[in-house]
Backbone of each chain as ProteinMPNN parsed JSONL, in Angstrom:
{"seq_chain_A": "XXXXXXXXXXXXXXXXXXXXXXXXXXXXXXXXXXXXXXXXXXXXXXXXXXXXXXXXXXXXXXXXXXXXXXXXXXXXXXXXXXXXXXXXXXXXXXXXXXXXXXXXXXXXXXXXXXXXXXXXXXXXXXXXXXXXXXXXXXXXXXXXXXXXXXXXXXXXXXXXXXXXXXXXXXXX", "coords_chain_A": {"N_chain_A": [[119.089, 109.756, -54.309], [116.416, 107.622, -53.662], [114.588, 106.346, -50.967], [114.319, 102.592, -50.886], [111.817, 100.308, -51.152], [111.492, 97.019, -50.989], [109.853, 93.682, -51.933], [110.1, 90.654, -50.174], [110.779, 88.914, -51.879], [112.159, 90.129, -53.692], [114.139, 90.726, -52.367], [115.632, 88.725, -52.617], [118.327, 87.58, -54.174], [120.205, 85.64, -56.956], [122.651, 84.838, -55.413], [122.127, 85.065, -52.863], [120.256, 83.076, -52.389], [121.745, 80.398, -53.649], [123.492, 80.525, -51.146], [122.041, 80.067, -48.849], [120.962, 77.73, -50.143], [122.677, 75.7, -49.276], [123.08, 76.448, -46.449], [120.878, 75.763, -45.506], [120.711, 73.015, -46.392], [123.085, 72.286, -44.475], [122.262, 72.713, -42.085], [120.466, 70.749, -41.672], [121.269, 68.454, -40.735], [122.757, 66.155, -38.363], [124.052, 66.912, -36.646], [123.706, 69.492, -36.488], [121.502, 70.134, -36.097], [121.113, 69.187, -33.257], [122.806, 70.739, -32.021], [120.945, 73.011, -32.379], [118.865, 73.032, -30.83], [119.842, 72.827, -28.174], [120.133, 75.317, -27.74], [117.524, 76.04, -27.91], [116.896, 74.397, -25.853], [118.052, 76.246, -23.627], [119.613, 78.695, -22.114], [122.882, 79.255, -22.567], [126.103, 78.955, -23.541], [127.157, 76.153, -25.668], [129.255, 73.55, -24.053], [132.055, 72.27, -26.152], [132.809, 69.686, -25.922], [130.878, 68.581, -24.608], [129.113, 68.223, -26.723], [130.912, 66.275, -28.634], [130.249, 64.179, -26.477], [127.775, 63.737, -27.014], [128.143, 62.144, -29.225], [128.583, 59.589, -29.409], [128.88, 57.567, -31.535], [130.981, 58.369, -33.057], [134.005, 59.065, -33.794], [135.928, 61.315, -31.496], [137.011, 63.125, -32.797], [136.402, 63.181, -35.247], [134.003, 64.437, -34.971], [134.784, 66.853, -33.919], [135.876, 67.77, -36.257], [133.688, 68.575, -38.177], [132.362, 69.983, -36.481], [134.397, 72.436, -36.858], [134.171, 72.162, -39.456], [131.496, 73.597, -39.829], [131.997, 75.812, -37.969], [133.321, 77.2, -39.871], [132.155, 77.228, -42.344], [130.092, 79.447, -41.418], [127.98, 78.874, -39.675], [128.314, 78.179, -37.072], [129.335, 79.515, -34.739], [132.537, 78.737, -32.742], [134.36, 79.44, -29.656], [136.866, 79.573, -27.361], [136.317, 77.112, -26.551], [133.641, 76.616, -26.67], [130.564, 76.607, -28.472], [129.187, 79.305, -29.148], [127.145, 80.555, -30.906], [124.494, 79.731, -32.801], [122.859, 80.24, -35.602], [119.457, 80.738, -35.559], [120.442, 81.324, -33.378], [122.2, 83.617, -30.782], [124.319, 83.799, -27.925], [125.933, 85.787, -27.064], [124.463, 88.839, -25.955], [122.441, 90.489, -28.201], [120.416, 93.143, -31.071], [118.312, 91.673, -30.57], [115.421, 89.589, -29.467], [114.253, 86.874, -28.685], [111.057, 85.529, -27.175], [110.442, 82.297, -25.709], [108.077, 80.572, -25.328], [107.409, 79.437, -22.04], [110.063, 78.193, -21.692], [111.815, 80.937, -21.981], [113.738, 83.772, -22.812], [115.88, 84.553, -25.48], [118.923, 85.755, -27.492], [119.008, 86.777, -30.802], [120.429, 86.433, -33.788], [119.725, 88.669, -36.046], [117.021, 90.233, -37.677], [115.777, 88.844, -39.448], [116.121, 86.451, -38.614], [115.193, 86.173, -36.033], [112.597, 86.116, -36.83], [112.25, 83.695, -38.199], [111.996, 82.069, -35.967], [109.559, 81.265, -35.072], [108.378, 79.837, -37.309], [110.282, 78.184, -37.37], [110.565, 76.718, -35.136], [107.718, 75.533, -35.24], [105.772, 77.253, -33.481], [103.959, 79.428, -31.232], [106.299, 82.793, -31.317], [107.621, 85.538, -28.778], [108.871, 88.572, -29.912], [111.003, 91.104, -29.423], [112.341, 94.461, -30.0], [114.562, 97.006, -30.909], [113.62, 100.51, -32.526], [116.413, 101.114, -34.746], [116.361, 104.413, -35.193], [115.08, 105.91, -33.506], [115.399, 104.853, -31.357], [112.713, 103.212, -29.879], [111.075, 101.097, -28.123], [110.225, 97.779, -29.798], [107.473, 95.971, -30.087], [105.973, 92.409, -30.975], [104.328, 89.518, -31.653], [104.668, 86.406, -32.955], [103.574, 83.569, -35.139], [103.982, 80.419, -36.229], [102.629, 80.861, -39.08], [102.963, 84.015, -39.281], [103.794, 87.355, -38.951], [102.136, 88.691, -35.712], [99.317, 90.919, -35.263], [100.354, 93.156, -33.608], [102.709, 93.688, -35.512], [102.258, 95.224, -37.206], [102.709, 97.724, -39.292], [105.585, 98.019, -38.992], [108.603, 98.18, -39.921], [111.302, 96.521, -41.642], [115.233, 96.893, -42.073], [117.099, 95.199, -44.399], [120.532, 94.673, -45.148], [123.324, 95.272, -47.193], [126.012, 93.188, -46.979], [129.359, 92.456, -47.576], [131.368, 90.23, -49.33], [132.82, 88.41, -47.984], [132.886, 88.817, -45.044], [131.639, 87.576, -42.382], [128.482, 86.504, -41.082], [127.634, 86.782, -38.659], [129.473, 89.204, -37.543], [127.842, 91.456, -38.487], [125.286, 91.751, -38.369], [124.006, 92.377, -36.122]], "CA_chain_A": [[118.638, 108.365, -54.193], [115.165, 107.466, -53.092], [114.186, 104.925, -50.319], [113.533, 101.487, -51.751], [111.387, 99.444, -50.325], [111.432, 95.66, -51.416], [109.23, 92.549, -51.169], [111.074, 89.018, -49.909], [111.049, 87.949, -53.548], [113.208, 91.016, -54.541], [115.972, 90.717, -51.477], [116.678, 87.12, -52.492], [119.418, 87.282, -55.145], [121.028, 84.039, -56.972], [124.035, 84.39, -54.458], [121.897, 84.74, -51.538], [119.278, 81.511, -52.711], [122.433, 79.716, -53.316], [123.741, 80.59, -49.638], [120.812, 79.522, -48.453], [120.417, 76.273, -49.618], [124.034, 74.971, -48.538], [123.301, 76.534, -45.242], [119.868, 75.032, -45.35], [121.507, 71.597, -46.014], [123.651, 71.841, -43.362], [121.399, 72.563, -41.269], [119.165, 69.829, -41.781], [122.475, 67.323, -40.344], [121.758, 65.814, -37.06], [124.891, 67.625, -35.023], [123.912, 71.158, -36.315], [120.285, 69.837, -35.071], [121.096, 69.037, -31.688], [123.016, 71.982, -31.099], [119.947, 74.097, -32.596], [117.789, 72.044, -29.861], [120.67, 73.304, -26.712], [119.936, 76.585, -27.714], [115.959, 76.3, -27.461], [116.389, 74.135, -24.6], [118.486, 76.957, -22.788], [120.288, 80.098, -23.013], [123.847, 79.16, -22.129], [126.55, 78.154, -25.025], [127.292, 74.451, -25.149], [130.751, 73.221, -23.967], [132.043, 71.316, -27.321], [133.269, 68.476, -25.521], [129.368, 67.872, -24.305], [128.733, 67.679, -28.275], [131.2, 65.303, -28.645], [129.387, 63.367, -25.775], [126.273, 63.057, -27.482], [127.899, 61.331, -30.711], [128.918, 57.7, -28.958], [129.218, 56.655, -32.193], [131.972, 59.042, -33.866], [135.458, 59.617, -33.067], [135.786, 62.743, -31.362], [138.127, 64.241, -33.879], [135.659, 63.304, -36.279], [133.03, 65.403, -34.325], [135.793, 68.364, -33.692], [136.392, 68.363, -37.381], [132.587, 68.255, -38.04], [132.158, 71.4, -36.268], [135.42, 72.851, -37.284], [133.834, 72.809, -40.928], [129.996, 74.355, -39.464], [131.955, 77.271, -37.89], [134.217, 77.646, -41.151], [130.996, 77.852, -43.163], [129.426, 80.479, -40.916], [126.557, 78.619, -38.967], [128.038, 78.049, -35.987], [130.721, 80.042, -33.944], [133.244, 78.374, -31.996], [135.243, 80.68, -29.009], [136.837, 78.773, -26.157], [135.444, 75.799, -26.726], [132.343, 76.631, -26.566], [129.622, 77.05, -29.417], [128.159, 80.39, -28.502], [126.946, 80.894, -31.811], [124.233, 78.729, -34.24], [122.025, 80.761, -36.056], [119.681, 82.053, -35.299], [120.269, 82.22, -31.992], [123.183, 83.851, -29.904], [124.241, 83.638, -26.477], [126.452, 87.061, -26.594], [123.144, 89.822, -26.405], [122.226, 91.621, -29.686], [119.141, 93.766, -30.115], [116.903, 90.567, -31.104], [114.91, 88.845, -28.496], [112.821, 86.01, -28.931], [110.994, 84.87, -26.209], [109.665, 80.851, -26.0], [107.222, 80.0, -23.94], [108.179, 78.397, -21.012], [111.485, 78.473, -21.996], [112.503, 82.413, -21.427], [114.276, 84.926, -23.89], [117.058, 84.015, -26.142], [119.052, 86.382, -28.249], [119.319, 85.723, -32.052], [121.309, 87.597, -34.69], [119.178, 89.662, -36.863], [115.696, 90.514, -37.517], [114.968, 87.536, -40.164], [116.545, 85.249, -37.798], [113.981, 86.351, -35.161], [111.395, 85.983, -37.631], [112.154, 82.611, -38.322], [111.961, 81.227, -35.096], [108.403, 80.636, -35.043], [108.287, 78.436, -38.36], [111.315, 76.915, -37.04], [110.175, 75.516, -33.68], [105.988, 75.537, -34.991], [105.164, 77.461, -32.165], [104.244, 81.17, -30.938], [107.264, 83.293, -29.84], [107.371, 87.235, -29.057], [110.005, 89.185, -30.62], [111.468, 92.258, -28.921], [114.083, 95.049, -30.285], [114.406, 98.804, -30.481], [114.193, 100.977, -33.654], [117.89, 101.886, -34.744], [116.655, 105.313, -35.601], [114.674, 106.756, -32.377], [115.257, 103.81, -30.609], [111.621, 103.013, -29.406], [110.981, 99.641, -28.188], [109.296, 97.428, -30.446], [107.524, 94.164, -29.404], [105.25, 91.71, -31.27], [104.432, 87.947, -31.492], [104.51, 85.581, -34.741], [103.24, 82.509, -34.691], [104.589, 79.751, -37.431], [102.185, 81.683, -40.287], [103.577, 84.874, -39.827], [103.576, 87.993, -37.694], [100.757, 89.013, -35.199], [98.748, 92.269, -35.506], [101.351, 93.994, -33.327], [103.795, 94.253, -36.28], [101.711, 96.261, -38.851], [103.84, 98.902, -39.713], [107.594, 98.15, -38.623], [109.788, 97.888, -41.197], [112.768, 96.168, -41.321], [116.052, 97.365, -43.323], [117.741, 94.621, -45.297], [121.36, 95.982, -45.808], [123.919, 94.733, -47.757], [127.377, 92.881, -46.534], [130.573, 91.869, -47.924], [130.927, 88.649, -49.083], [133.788, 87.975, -46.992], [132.07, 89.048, -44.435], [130.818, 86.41, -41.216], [127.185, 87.219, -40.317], [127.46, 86.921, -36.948], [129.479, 90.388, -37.427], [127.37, 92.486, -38.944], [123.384, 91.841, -38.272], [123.338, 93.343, -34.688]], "C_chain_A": [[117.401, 108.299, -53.285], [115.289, 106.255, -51.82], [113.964, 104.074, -50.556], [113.394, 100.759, -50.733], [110.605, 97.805, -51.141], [110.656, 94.874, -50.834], [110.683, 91.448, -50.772], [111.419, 88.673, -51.46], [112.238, 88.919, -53.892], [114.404, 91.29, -53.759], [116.294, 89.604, -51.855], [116.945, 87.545, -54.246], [119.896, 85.86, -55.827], [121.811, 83.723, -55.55], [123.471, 84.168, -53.124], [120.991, 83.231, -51.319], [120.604, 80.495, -52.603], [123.307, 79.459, -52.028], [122.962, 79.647, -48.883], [120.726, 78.379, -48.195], [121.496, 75.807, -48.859], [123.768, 75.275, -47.379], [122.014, 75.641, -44.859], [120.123, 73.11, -45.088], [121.756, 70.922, -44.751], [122.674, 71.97, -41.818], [120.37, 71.819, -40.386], [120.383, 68.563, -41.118], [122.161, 66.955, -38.85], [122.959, 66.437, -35.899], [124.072, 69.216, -35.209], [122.804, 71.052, -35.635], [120.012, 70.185, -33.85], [121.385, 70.351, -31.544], [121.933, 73.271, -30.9], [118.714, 73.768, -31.286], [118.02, 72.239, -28.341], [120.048, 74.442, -26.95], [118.444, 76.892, -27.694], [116.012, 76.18, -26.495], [117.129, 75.223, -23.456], [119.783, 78.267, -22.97], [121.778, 80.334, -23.088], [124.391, 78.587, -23.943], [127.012, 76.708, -24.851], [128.603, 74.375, -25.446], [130.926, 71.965, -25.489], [132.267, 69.866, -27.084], [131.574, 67.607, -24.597], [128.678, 67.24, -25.967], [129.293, 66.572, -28.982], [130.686, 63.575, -28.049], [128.286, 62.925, -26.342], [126.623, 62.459, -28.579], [128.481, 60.534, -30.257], [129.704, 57.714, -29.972], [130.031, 57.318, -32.979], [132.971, 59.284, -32.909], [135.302, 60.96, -32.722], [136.184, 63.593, -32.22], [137.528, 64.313, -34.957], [134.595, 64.44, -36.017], [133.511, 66.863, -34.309], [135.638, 68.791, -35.351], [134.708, 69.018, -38.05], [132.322, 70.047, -37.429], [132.865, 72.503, -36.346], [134.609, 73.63, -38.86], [132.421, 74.242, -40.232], [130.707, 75.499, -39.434], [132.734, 77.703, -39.228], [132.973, 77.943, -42.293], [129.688, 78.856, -42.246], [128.29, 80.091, -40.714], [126.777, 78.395, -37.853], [129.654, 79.241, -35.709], [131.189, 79.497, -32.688], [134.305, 79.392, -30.95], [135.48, 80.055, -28.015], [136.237, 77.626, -25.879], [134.616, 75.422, -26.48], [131.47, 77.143, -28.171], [128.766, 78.087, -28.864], [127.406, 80.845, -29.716], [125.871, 80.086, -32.787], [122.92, 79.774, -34.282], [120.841, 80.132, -36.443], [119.825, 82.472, -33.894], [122.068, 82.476, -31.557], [123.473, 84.047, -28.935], [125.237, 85.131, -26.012], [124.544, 87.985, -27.151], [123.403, 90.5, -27.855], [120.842, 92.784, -28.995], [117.916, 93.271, -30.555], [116.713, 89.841, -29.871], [113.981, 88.413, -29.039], [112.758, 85.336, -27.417], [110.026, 83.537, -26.434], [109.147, 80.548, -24.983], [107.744, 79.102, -22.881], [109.88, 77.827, -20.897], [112.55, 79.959, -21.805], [113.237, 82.909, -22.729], [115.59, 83.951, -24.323], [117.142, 84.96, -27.085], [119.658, 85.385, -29.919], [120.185, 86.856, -32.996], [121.082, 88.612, -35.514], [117.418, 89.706, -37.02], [114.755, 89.173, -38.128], [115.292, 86.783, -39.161], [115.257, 85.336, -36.547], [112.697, 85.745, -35.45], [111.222, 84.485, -38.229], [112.082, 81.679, -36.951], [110.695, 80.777, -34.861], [108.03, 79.501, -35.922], [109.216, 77.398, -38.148], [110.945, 75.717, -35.657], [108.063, 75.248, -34.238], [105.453, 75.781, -33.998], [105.221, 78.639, -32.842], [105.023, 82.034, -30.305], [106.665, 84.261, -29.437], [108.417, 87.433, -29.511], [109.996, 90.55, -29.607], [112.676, 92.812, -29.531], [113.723, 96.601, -30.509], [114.393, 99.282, -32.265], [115.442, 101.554, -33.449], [117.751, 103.318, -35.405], [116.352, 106.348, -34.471], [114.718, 105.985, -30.933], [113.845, 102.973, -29.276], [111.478, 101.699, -29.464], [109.694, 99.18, -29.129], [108.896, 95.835, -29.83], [106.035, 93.478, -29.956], [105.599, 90.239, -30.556], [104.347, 87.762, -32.592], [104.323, 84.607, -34.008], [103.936, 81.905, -36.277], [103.814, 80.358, -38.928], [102.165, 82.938, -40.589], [102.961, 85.734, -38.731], [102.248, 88.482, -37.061], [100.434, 90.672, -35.503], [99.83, 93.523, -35.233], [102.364, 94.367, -34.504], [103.315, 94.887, -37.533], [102.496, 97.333, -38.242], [104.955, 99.305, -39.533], [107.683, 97.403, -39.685], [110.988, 97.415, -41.121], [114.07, 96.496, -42.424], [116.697, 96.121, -43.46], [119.228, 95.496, -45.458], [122.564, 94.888, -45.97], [125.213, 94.358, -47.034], [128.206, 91.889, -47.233], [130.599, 90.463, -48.469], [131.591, 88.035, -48.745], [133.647, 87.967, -45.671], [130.921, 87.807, -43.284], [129.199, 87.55, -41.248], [127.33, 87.868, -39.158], [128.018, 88.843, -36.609], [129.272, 91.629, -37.972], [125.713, 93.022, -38.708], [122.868, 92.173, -37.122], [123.125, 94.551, -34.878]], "O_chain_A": [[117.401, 108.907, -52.215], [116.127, 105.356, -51.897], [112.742, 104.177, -50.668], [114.142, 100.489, -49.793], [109.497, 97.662, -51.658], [110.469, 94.926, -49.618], [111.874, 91.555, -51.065], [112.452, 88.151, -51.879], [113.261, 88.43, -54.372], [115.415, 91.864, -54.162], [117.408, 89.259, -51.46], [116.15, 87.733, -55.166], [119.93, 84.913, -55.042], [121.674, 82.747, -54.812], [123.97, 83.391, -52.31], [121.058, 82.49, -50.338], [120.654, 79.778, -51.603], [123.798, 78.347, -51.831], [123.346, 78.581, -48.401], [120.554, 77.794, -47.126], [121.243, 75.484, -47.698], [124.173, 74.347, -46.678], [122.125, 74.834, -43.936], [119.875, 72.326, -44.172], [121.313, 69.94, -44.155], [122.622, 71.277, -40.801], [119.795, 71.957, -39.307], [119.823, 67.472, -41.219], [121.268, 67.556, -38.252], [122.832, 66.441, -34.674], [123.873, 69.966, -34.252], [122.747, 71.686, -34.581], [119.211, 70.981, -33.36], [120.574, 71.148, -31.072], [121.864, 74.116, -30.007], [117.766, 74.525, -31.081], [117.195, 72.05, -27.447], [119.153, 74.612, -26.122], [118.131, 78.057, -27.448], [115.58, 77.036, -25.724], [116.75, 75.028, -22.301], [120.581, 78.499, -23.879], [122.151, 81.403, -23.57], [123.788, 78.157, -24.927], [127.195, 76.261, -23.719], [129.175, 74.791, -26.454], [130.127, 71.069, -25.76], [131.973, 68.983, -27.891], [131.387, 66.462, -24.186], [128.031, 66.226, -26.226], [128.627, 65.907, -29.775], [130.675, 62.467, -28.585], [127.86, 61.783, -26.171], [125.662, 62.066, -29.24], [129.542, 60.597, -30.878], [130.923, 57.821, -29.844], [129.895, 56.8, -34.088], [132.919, 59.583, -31.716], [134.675, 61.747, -33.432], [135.722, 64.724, -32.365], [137.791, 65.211, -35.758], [134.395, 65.296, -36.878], [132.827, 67.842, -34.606], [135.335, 69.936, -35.687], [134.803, 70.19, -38.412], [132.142, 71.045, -38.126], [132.342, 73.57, -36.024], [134.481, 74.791, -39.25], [132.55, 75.466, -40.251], [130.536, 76.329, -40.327], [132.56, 78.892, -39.496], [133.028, 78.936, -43.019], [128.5, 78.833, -42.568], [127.374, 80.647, -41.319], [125.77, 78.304, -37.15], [130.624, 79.523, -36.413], [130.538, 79.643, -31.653], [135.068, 80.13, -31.574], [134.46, 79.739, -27.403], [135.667, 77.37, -24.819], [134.389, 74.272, -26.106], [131.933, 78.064, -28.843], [127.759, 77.83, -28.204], [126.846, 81.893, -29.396], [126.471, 79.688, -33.786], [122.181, 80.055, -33.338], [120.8, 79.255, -37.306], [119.494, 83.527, -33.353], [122.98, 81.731, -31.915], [122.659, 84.891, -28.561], [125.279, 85.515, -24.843], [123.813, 87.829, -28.128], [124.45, 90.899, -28.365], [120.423, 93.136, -27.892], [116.875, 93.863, -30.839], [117.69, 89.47, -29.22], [113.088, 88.973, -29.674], [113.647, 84.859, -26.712], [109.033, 83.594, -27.159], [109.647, 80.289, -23.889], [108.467, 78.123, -23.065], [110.515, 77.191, -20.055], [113.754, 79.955, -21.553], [113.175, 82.16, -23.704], [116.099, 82.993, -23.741], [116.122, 85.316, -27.675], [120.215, 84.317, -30.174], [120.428, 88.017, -32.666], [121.963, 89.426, -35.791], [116.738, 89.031, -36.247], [113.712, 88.658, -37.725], [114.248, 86.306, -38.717], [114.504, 84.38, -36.361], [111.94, 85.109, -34.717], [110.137, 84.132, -38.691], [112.133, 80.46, -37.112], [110.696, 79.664, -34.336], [107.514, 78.455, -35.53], [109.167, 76.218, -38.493], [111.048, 74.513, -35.423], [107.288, 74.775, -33.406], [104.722, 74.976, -33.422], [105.744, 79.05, -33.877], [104.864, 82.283, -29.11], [105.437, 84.31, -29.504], [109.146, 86.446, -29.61], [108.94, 90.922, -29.094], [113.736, 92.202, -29.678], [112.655, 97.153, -30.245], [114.976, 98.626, -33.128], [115.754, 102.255, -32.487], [118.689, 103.679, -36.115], [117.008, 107.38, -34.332], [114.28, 106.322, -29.833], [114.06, 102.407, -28.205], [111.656, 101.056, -30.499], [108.618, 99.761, -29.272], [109.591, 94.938, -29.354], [104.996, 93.917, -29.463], [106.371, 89.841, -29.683], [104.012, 88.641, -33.387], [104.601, 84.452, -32.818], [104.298, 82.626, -37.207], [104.522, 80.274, -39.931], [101.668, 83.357, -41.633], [102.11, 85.4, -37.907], [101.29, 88.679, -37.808], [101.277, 91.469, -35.915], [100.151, 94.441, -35.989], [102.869, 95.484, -34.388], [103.898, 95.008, -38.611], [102.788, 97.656, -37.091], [105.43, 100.423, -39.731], [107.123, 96.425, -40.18], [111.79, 98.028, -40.417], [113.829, 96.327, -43.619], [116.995, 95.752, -42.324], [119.237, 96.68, -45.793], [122.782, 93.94, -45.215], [125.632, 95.297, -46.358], [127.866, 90.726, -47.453], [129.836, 89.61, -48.015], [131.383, 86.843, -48.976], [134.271, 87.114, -45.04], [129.775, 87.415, -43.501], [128.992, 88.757, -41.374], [127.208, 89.033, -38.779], [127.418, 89.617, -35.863], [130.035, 92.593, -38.022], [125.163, 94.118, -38.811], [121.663, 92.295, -36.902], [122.682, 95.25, -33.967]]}, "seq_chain_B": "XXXXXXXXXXXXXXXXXXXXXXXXXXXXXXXXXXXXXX", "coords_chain_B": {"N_chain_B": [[111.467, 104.735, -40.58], [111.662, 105.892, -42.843], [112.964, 108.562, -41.853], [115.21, 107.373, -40.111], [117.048, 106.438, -42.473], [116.572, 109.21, -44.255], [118.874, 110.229, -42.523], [121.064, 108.35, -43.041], [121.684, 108.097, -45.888], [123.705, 106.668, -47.448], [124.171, 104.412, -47.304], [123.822, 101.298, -47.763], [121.598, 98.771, -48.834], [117.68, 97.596, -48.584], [114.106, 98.476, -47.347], [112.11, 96.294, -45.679], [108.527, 95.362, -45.409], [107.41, 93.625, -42.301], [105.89, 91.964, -42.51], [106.817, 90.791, -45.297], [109.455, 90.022, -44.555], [109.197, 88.403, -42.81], [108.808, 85.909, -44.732], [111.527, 85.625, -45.288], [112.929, 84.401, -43.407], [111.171, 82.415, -42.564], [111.749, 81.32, -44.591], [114.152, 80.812, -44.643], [114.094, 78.949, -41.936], [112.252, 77.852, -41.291], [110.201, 75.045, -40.366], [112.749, 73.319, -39.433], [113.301, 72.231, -36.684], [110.716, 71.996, -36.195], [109.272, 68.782, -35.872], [110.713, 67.379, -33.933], [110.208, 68.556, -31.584], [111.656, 68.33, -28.093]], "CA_chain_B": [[112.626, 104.049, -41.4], [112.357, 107.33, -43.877], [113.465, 109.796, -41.36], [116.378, 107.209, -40.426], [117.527, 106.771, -44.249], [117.383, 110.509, -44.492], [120.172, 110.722, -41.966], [121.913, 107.742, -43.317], [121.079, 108.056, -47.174], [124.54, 106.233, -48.15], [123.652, 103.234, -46.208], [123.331, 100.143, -48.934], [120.293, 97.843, -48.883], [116.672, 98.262, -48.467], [113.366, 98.554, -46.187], [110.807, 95.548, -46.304], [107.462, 95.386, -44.133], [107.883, 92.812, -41.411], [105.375, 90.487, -42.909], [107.872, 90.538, -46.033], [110.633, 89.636, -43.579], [109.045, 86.933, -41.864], [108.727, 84.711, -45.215], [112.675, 85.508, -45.955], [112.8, 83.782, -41.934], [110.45, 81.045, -42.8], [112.187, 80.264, -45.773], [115.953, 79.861, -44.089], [114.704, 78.142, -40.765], [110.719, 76.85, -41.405], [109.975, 73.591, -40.36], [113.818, 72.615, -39.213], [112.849, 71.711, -35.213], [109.485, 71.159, -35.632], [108.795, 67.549, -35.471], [111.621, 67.091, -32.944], [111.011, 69.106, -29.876], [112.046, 66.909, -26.617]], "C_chain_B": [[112.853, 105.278, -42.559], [112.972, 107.98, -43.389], [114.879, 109.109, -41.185], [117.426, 106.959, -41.788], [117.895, 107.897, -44.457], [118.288, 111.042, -43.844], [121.185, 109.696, -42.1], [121.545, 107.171, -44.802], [122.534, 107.1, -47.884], [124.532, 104.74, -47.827], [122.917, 102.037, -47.42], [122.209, 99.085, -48.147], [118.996, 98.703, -48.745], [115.388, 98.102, -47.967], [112.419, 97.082, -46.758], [109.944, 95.608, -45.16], [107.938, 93.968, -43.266], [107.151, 91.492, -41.973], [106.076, 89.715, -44.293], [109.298, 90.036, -45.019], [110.459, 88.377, -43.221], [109.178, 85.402, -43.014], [110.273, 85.145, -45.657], [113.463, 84.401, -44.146], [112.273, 82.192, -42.006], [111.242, 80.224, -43.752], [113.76, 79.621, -45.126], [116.192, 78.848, -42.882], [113.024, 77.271, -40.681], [111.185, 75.234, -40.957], [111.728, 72.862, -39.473], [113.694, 71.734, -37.795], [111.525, 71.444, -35.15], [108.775, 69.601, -34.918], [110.157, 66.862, -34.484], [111.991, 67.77, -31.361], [110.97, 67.562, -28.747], [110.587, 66.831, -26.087]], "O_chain_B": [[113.944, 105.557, -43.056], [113.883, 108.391, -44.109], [115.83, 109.665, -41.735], [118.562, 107.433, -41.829], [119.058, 108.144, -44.776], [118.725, 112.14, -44.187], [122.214, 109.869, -41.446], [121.172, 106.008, -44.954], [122.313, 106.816, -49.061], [125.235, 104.048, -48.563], [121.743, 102.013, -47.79], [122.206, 98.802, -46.949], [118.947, 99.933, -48.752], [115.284, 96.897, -48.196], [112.121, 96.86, -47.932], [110.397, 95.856, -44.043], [108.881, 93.317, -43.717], [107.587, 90.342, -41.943], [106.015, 88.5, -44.483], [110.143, 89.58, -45.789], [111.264, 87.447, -43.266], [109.467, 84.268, -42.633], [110.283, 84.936, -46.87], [114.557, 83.837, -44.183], [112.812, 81.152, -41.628], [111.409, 79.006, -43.803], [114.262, 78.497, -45.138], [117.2, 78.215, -42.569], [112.819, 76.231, -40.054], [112.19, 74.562, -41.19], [111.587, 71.77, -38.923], [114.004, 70.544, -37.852], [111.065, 70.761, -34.235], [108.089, 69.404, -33.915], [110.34, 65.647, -34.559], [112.91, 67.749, -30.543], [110.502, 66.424, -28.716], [110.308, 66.077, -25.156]]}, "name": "protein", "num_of_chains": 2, "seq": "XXXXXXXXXXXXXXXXXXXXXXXXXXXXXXXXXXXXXXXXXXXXXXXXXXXXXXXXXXXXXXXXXXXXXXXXXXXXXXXXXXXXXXXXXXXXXXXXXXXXXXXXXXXXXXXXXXXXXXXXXXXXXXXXXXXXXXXXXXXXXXXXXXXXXXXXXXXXXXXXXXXXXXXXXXXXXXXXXXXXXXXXXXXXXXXXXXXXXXXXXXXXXXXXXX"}
């Protein structure tokens, strides 16, 4: 078996486009929002009962259930009643670092997830992480139109998982 | 990424350049916080 090396057009599958959008969806909802908005504004995981706080206008149990579904569809992770988890960022370390200006480092879950944080906030981060073969640090910047000079010639592997399978435990 | 492959050749999926990466990034989180930082 040879090495294959794929564009973006040829890793996205039906199953993964249709992933996508539903997560895209949800995404776009104004709790998964906020919480995506704790995790810019700071590197800690947010107590759930502060998330409750910010919706006045919903029953809490409506809010609990509300993020009950998120982590059941694998965008957020709930542990102690805390959200340590909304992709792409994570508050347990991986070996993705994005750093935000004026804001400080934040770990995220995988390499795309990294790579989206610049189009996601319209800003310039840096990215930091090691190769997993000689382990040599690697460290660019992207800005929202895509990566800076620093990343000519790292490669990233794409690799296949389960479809039972959470993200969160497999893309470190 | 060849030399690690050739010591983990059973290893499913497959390599893309980073600037291929970044629009599979753009596409799942583009635009979501933009017009809402604090």
């Amino acid at each position: 078996m040879t090495l294959q090396i794929k564009t973006a057009a040829e890793l996205v599958d039906p199953e993964l486009e249709a992933r996508w959008t539903t997560w895209r969806v949800a995404r776009e909802t104004e709790m998964l929002q906020a919480i995506l908005r704790g995790f810019v504004e700071r590197p800690d995981s947010i107590v759930v009962e502060e998330i409750i706080r910010a919706f006045p206008d919903r029953a809490p149990d409506e809010t609990r259930a509300a993020l009950t579904r998120l982590d059941e569809d694998d965008l957020i992770q709930i542990r102690d009643g805390r959200v340590d988890l909304a992709y792409p960022f994570s508050t347990t370390p991986t070996s993705f670092v994005v750093h935000l200006s004026g804001r400080g480092d934040r770990y995220v879950c995988c390499a795309i997830d990294a790579l989206g944080v610049a189009p996601m906030l319209g800003e310039s981060v840096g990215i930091r992480s090691r190769c997993h073969h000689c382990g040599e640090s690697l460290e660019f910047s992207t800005d929202p139109l895509g990566p800076g000079p620093g990343a000519e010639g790292i490669m990233m592997w794409a690799g296949k998982r389960c479809a039972d399978e959470r993200r969160a435990s497999t893309s470190t | 990424m060849r030399a690690w492959w050739e010591a983990n050749p059973t290893v499913e999926g497959a390599g893309t350049p980073v600037s291929e990466a970044f629009k599979l990034g753009e596409r799942a989180f583009g635009g979501l916080l933009k017009a809402q930082k604090p």
